[in-house]
MOPAC internal coordinates of N, CA, C and O (Angstrom, degrees):
PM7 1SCF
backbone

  N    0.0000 0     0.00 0     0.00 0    0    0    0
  C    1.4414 1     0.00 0     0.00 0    1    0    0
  C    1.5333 1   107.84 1     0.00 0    2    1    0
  O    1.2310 1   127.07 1   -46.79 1    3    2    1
  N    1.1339 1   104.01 1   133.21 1    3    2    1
  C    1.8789 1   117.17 1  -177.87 1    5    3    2
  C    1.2508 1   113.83 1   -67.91 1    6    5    3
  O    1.2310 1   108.66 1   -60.41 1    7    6    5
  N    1.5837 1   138.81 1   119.59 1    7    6    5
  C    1.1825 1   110.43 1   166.40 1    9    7    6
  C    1.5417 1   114.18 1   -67.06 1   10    9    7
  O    1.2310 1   122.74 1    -9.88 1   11   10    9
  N    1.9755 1   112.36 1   170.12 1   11   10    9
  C    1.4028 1   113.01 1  -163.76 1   13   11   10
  C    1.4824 1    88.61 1   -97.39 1   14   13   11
  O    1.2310 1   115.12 1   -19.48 1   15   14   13
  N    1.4015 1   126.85 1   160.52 1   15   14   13
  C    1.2493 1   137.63 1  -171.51 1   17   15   14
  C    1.8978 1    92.29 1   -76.63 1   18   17   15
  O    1.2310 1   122.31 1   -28.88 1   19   18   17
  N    1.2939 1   113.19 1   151.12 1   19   18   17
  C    1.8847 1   114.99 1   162.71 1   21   19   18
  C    1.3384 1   108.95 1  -100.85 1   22   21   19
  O    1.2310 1   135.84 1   -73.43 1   23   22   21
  N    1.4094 1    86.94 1   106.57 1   23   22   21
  C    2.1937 1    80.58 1   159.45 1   25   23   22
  C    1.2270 1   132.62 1   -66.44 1   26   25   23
  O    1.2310 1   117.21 1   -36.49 1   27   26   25
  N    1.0466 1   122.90 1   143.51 1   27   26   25
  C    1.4687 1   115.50 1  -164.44 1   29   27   26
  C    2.2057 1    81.16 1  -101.30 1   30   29   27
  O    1.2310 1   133.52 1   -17.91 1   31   30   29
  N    1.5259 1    91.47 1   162.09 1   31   30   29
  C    1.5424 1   108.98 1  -167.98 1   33   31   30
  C    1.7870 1    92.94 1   -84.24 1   34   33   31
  O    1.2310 1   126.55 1   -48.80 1   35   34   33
  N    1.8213 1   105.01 1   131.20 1   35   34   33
  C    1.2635 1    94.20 1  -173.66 1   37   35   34
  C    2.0325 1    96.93 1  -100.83 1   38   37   35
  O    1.2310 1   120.98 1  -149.24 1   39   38   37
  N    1.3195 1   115.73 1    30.76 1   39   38   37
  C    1.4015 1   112.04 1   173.22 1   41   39   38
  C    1.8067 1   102.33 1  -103.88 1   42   41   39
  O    1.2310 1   121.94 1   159.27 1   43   42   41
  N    1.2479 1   113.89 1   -20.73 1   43   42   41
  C    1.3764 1   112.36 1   168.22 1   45   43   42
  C    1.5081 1   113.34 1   -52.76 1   46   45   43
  O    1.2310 1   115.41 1   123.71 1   47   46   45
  N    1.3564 1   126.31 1   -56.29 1   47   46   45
  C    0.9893 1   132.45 1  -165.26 1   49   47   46
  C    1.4156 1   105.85 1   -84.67 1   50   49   47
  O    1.2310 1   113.08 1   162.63 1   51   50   49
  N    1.4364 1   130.68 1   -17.37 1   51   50   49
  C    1.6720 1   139.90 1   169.84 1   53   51   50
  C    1.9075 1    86.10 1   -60.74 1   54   53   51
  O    1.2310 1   126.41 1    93.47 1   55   54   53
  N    1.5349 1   105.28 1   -86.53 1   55   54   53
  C    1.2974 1   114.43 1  -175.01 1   57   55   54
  C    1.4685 1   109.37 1   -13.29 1   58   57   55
  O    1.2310 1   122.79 1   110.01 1   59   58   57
  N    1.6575 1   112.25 1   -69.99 1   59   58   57
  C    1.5346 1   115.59 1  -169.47 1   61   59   58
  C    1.9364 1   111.80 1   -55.29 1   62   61   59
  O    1.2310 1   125.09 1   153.38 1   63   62   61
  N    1.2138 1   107.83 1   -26.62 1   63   62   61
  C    1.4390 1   119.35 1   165.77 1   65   63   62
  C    1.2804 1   130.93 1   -55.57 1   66   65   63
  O    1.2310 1   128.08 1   128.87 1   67   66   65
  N    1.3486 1   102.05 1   -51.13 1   67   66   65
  C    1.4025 1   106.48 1   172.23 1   69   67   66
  C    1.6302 1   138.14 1  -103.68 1   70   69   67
  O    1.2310 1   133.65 1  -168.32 1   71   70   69
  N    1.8115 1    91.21 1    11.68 1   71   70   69
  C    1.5648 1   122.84 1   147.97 1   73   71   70
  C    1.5135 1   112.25 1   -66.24 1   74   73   71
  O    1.2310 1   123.18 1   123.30 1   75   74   73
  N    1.0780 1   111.50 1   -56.70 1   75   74   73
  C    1.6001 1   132.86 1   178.07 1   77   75   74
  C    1.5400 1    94.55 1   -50.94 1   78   77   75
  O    1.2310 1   118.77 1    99.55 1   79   78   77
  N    1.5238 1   119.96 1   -80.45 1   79   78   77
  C    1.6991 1   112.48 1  -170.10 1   81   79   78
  C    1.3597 1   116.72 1   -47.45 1   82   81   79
  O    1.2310 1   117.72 1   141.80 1   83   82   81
  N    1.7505 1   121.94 1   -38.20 1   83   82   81
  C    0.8249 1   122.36 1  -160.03 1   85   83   82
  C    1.9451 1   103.09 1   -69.69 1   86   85   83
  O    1.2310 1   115.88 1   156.84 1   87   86   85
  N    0.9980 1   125.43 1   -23.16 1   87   86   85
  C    1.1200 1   128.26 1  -128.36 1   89   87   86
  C    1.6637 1    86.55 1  -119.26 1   90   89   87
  O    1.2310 1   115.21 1   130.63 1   91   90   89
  N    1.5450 1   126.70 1   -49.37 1   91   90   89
  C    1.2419 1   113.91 1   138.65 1   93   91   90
  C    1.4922 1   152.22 1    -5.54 1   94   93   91
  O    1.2310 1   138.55 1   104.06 1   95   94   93
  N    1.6669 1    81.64 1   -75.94 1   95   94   93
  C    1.4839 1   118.85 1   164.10 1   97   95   94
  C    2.0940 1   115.91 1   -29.35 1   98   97   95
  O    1.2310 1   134.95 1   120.63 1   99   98   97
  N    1.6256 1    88.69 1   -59.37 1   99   98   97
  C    1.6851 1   105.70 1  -168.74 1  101   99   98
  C    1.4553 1    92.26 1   -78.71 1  102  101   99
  O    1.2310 1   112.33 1   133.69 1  103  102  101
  N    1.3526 1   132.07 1   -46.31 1  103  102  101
  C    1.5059 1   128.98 1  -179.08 1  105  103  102
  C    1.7237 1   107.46 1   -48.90 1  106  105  103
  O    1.2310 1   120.27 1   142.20 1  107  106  105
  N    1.5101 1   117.08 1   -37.80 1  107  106  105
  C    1.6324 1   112.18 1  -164.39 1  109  107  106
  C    1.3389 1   102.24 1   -90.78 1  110  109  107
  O    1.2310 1   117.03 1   172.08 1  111  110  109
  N    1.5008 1   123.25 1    -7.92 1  111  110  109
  C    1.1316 1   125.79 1   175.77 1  113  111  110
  C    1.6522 1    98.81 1    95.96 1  114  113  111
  O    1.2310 1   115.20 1  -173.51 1  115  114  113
  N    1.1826 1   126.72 1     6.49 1  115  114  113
  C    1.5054 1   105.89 1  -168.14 1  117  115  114
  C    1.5884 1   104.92 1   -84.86 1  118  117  115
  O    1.2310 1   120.01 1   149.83 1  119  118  117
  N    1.1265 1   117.58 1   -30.17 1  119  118  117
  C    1.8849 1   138.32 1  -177.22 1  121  119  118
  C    1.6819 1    91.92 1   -85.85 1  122  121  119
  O    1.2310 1   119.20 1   -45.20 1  123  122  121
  N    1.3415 1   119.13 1   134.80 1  123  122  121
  C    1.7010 1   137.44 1  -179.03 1  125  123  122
  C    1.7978 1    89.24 1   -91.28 1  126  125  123
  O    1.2310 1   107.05 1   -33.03 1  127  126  125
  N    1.1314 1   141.72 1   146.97 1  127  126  125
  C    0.9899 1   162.30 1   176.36 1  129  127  126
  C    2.3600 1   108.19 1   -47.02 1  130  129  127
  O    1.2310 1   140.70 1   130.62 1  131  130  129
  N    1.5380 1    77.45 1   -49.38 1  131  130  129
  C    1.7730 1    93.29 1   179.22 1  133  131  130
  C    1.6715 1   117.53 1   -65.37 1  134  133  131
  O    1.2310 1   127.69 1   143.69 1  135  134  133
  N    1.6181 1   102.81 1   -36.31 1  135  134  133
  C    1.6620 1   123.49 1   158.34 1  137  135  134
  C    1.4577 1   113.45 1   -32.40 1  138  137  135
  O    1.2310 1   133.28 1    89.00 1  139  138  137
  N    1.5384 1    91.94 1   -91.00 1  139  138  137
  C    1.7262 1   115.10 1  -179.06 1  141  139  138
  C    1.5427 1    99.55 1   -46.05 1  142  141  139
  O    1.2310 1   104.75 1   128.81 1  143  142  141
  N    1.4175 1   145.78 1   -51.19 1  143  142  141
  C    1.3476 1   128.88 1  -172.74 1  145  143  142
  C    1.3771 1   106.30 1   -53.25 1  146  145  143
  O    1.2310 1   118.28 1   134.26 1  147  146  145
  N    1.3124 1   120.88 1   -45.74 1  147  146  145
  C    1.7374 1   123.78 1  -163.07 1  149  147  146
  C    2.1107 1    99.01 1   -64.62 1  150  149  147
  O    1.2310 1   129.53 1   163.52 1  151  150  149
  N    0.9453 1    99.23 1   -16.48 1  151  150  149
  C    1.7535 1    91.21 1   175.20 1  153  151  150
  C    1.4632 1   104.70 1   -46.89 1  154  153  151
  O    1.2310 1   111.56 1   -68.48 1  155  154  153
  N    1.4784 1   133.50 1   111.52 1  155  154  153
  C    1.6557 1   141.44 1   166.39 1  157  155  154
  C    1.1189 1    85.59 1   -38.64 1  158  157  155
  O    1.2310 1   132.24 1   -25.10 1  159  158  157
  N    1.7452 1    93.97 1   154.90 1  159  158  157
  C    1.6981 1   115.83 1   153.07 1  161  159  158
  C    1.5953 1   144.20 1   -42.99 1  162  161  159
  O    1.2310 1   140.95 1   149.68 1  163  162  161
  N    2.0585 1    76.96 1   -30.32 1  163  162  161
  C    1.6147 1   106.53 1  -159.09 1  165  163  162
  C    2.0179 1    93.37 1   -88.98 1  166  165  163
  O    1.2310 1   136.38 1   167.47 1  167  166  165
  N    1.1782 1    85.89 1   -12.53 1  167  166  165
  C    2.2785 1    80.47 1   177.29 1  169  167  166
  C    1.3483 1    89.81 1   -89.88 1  170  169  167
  O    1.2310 1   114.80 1   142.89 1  171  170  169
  N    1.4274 1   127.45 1   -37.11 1  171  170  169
  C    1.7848 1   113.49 1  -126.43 1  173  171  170
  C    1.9577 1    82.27 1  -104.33 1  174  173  171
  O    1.2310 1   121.29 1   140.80 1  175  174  173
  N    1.0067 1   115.14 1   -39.20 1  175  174  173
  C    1.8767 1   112.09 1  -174.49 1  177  175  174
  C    1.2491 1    92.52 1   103.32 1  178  177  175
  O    1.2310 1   121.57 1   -22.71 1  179  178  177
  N    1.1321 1   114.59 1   157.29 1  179  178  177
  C    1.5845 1   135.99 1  -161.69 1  181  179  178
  C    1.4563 1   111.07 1   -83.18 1  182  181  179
  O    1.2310 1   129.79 1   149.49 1  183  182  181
  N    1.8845 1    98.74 1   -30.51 1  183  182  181
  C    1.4814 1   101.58 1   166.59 1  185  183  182
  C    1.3201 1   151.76 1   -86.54 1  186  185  183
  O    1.2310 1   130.86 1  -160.58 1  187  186  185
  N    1.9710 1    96.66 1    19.42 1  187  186  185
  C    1.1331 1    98.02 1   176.67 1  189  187  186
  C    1.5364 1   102.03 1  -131.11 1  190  189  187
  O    1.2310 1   125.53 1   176.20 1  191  190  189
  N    1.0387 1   106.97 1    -3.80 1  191  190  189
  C    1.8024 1   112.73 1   174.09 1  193  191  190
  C    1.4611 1   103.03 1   -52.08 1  194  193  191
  O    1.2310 1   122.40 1   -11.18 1  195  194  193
  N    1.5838 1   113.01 1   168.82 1  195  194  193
  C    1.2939 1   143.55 1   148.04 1  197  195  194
  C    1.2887 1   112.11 1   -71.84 1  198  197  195
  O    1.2310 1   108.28 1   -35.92 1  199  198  197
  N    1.4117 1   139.51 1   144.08 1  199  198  197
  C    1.4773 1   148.67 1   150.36 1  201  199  198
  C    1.4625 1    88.12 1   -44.10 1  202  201  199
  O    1.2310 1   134.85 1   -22.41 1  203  202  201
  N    1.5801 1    88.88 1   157.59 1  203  202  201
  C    2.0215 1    94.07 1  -177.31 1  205  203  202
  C    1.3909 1   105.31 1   -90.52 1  206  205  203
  O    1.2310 1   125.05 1   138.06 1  207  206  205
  N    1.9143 1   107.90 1   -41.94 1  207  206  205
  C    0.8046 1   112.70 1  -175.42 1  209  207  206
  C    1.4654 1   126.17 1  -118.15 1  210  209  207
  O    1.2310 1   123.58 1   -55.53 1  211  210  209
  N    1.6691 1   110.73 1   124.47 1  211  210  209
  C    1.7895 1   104.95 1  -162.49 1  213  211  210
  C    1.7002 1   118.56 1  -104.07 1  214  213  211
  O    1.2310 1   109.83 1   -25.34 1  215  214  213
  N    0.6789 1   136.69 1   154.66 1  215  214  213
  C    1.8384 1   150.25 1  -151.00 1  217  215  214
  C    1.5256 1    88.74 1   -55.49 1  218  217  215
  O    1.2310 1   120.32 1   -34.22 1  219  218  217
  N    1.4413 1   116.99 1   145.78 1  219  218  217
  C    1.4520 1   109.51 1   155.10 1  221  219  218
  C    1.3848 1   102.95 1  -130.55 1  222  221  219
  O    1.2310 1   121.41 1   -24.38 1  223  222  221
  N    1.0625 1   114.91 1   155.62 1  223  222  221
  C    1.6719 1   127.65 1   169.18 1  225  223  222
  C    1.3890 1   129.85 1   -75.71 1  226  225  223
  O    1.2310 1   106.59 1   -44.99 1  227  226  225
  N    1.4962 1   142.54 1   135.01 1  227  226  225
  C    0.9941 1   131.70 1  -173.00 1  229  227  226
  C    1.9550 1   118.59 1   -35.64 1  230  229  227
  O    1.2310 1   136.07 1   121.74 1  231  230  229
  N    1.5999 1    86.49 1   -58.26 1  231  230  229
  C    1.7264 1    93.87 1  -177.11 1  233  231  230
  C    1.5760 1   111.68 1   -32.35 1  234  233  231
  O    1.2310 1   131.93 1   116.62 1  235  234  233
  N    1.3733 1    94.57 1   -63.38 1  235  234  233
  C    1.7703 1   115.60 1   178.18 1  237  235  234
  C    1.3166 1   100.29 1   -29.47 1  238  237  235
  O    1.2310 1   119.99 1   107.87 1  239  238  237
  N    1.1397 1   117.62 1   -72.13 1  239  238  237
  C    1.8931 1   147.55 1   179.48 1  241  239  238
  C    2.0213 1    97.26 1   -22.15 1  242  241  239
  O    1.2310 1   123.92 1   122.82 1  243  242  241
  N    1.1893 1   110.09 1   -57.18 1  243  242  241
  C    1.5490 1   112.19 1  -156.38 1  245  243  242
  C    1.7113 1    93.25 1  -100.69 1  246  245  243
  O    1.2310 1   118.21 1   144.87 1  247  246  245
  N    1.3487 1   121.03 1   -35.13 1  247  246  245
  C    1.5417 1   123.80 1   162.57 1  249  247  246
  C    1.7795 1   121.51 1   -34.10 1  250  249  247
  O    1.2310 1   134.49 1   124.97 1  251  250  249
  N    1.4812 1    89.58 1   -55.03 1  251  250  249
  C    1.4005 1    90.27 1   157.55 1  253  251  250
  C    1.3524 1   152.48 1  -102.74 1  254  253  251
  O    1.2310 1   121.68 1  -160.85 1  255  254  253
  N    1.1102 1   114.39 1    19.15 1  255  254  253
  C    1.5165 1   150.10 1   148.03 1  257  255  254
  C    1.6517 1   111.98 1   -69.93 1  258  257  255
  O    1.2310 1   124.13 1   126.30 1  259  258  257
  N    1.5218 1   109.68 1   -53.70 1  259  258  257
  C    1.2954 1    91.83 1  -171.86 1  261  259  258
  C    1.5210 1   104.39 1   -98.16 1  262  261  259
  O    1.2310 1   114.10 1  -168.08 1  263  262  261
  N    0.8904 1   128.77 1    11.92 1  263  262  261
  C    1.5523 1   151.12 1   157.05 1  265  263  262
  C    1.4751 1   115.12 1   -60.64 1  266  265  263
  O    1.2310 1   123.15 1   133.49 1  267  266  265
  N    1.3328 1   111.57 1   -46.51 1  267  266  265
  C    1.6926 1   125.67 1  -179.11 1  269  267  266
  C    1.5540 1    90.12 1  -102.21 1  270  269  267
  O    1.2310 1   117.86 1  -151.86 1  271  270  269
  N    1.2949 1   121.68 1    28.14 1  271  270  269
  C    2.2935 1   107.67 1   166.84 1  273  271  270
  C    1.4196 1   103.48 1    39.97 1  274  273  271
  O    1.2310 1   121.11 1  -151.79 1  275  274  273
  N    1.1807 1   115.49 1    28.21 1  275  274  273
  C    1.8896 1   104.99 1   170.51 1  277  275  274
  C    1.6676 1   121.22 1  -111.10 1  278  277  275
  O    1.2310 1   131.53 1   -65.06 1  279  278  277
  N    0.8938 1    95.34 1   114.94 1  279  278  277
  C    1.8480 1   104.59 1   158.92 1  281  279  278
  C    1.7981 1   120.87 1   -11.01 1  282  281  279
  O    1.2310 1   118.65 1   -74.71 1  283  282  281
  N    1.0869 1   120.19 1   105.29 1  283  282  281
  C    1.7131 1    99.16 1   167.80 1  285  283  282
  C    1.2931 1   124.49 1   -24.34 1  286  285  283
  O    1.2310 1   111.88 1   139.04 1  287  286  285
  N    1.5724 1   132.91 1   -40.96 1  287  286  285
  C    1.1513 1   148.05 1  -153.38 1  289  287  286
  C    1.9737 1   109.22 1  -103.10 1  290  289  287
  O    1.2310 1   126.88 1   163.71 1  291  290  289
  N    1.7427 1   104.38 1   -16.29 1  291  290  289
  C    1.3279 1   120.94 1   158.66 1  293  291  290
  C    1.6997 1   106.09 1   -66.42 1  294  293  291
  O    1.2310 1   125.20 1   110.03 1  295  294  293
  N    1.5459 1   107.62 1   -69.97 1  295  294  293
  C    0.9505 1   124.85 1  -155.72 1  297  295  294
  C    1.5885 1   112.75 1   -60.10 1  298  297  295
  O    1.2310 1   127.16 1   151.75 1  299  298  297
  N    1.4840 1   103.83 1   -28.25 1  299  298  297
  C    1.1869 1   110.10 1  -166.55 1  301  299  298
  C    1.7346 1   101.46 1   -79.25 1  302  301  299
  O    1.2310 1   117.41 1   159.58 1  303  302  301
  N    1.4886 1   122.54 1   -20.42 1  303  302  301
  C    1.2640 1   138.02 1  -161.33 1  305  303  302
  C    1.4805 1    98.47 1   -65.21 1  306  305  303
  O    1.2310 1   126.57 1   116.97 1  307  306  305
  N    1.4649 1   104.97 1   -63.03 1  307  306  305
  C    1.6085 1   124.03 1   178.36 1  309  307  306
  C    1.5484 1   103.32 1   -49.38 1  310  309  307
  O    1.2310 1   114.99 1   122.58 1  311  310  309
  N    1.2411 1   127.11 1   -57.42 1  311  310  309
  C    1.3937 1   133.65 1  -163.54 1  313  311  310
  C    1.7915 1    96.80 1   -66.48 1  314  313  311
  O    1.2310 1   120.42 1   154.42 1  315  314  313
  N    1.1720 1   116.81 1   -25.58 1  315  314  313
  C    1.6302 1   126.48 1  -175.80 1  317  315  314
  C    1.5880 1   101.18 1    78.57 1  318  317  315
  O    1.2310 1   108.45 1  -173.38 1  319  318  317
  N    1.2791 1   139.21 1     6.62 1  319  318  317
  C    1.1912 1   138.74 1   158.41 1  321  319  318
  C    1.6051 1   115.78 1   -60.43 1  322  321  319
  O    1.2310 1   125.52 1    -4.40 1  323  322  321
  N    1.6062 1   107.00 1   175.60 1  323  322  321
  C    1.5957 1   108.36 1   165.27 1  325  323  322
  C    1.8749 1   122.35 1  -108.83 1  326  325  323
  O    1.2310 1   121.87 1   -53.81 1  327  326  325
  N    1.0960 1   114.02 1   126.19 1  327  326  325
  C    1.6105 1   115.44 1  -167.85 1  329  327  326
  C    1.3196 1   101.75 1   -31.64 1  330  329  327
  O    1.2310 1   106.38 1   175.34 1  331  330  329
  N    1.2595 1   142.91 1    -4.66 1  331  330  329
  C    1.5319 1   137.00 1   173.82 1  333  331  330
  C    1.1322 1   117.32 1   -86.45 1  334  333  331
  O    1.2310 1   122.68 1   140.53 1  335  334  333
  N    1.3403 1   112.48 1   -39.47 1  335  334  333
  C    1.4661 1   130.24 1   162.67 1  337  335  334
  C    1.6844 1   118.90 1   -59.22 1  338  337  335
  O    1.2310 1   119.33 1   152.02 1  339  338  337
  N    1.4175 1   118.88 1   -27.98 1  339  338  337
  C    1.5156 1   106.35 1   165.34 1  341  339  338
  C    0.9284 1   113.41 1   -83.51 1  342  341  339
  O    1.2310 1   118.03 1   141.54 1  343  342  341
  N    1.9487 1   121.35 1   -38.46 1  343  342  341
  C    1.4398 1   122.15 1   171.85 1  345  343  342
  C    1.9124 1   102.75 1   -12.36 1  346  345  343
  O    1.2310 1   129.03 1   101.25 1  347  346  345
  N    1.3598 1   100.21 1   -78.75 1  347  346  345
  C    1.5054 1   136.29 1  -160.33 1  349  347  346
  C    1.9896 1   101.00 1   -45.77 1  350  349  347
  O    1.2310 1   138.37 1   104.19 1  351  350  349
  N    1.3049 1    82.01 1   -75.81 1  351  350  349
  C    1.8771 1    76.89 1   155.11 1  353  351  350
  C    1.5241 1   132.23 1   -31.43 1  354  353  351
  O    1.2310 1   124.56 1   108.28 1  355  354  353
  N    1.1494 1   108.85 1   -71.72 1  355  354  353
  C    1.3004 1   107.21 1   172.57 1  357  355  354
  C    1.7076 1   139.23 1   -61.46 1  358  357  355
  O    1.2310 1   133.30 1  -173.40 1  359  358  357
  N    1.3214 1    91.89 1     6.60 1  359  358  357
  C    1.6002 1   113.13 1  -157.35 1  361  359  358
  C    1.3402 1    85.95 1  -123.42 1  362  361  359
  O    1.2310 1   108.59 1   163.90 1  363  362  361
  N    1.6401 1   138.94 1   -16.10 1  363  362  361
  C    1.2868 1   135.64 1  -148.26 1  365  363  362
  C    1.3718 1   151.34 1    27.62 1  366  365  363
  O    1.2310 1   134.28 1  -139.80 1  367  366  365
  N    1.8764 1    89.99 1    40.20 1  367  366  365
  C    1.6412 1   116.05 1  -178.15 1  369  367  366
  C    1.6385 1    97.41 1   -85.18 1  370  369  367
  O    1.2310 1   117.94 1   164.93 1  371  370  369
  N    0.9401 1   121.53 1   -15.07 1  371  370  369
  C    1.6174 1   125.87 1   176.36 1  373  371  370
  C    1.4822 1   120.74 1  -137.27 1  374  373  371
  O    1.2310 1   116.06 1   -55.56 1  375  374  373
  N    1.4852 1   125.09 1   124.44 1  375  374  373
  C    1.3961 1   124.44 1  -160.93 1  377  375  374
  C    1.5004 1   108.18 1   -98.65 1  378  377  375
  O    1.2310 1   108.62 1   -82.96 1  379  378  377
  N    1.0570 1   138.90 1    97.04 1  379  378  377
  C    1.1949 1   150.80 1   177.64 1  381  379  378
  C    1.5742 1   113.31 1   -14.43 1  382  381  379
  O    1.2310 1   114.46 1   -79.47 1  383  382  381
  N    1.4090 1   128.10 1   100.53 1  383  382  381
  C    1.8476 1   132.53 1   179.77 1  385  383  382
  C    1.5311 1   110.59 1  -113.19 1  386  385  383
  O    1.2310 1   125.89 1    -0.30 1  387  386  385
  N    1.0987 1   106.28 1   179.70 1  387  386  385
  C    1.4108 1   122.01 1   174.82 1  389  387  386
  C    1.4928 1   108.25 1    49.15 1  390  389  387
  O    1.2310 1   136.37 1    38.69 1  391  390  389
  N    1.7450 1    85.90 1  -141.31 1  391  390  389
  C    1.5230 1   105.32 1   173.47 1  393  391  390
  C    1.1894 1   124.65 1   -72.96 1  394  393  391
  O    1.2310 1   116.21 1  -168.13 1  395  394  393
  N    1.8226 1   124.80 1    11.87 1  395  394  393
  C    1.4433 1   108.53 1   162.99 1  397  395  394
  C    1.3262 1   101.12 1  -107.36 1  398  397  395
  O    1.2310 1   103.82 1   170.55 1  399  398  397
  N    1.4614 1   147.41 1    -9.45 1  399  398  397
  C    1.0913 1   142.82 1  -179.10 1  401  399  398
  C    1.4896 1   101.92 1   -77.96 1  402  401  399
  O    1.2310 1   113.41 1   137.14 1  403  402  401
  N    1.4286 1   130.06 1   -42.86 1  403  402  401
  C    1.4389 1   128.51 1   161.41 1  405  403  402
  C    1.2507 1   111.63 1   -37.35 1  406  405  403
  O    1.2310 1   114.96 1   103.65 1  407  406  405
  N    1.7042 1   127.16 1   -76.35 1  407  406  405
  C    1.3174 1   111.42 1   166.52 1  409  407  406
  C    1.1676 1   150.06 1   -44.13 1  410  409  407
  O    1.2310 1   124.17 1   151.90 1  411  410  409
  N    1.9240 1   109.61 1   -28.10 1  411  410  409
  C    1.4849 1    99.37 1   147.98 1  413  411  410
  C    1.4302 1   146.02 1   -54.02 1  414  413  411
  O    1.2310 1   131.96 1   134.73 1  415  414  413
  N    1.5976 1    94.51 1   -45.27 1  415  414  413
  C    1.5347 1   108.97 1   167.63 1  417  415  414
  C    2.0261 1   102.57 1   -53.78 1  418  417  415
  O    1.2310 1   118.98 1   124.99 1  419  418  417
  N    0.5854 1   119.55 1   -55.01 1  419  418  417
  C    1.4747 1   129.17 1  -161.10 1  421  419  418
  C    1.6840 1    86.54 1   -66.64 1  422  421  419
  O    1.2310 1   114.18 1   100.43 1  423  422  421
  N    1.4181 1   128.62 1   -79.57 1  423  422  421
  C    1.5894 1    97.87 1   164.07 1  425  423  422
  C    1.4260 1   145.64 1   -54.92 1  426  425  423
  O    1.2310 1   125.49 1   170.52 1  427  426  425
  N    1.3445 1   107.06 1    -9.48 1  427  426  425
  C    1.4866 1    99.52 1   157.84 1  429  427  426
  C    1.4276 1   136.72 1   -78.18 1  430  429  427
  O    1.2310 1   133.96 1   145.09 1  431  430  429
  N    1.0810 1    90.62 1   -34.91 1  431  430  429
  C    1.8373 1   105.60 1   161.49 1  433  431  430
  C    1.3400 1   121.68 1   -70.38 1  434  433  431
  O    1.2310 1   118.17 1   159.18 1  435  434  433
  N    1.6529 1   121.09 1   -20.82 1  435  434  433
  C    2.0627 1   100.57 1  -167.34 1  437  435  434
  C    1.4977 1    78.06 1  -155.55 1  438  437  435
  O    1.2310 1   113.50 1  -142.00 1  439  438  437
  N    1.4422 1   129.89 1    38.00 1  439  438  437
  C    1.4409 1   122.36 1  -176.68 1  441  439  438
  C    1.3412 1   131.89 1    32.25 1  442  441  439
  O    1.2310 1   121.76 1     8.19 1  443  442  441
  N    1.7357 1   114.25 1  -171.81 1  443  442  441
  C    1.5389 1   100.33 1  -160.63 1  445  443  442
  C    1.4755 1   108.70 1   -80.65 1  446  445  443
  O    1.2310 1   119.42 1   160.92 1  447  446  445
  N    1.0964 1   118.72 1   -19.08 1  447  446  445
  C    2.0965 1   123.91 1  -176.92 1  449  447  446
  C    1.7336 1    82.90 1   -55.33 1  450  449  447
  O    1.2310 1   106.93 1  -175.08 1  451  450  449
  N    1.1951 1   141.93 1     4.92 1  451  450  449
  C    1.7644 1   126.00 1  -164.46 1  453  451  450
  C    1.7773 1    82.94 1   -92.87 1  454  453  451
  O    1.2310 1   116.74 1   121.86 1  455  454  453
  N    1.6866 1   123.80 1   -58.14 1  455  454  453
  C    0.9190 1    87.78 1  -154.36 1  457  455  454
  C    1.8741 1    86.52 1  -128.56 1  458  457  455
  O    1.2310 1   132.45 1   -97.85 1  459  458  457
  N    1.2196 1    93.56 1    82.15 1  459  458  457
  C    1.9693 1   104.90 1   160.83 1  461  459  458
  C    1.2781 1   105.55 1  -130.55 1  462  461  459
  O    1.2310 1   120.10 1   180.00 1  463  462  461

């Protein structure tokens, strides 16, 4: 029995293409910086993206809490955590993961009206 030949995926090599133009593109100046970011994950490959979501620091943590006039026990409501749990955050007995570090990032970038 023959083995069957493997195709290799011809969107891999699209993707790597239009990493390449894109990337051009922002070098000649013709692509605005805000453009080239909006390229999906799913064009650009996983290996050339940014992490979505980046580390924040406690300070940061209570900066924007008391930035949005909310209560630990507000803030923590929205975040779906328990006010003990931001305590801890903000104190940096606990380092912000997952899906609440997304929402921080996501309120640190477009404030809290982003996600009420």
């Amino acid at each position: 029995m023959a083995k069957a030949k493997r195709k290799t995926n011809p969107n891999v090599r699209l993707a790597a293409e239009m990493a390449e133009l894109a990337d051009g593109m922002l070098a000649a100046k013709i692509m605005d910086a805000a453009t080239h970011q909006k390229i999906t994950r799913r064009e650009m490959g996983a290996s050339q993206t940014t992490p979505a979501a980046t580390p924040i620091d406690p300070e940061t943590i209570r900066a924007l809490r008391e930035s949005a006039h909310l209560s630990q026990a507000v803030f923590a409501g929205f975040l779906n955590l328990t006010a003990g749990h931001v305590s801890k955050l903000e104190r940096g007995f606990v380092t912000p993961a997952g899906p609440t570090l997304a929402l921080l990032n996501v309120i640190r970038r477009k404030g809290i009206k982003a996600i009420l």
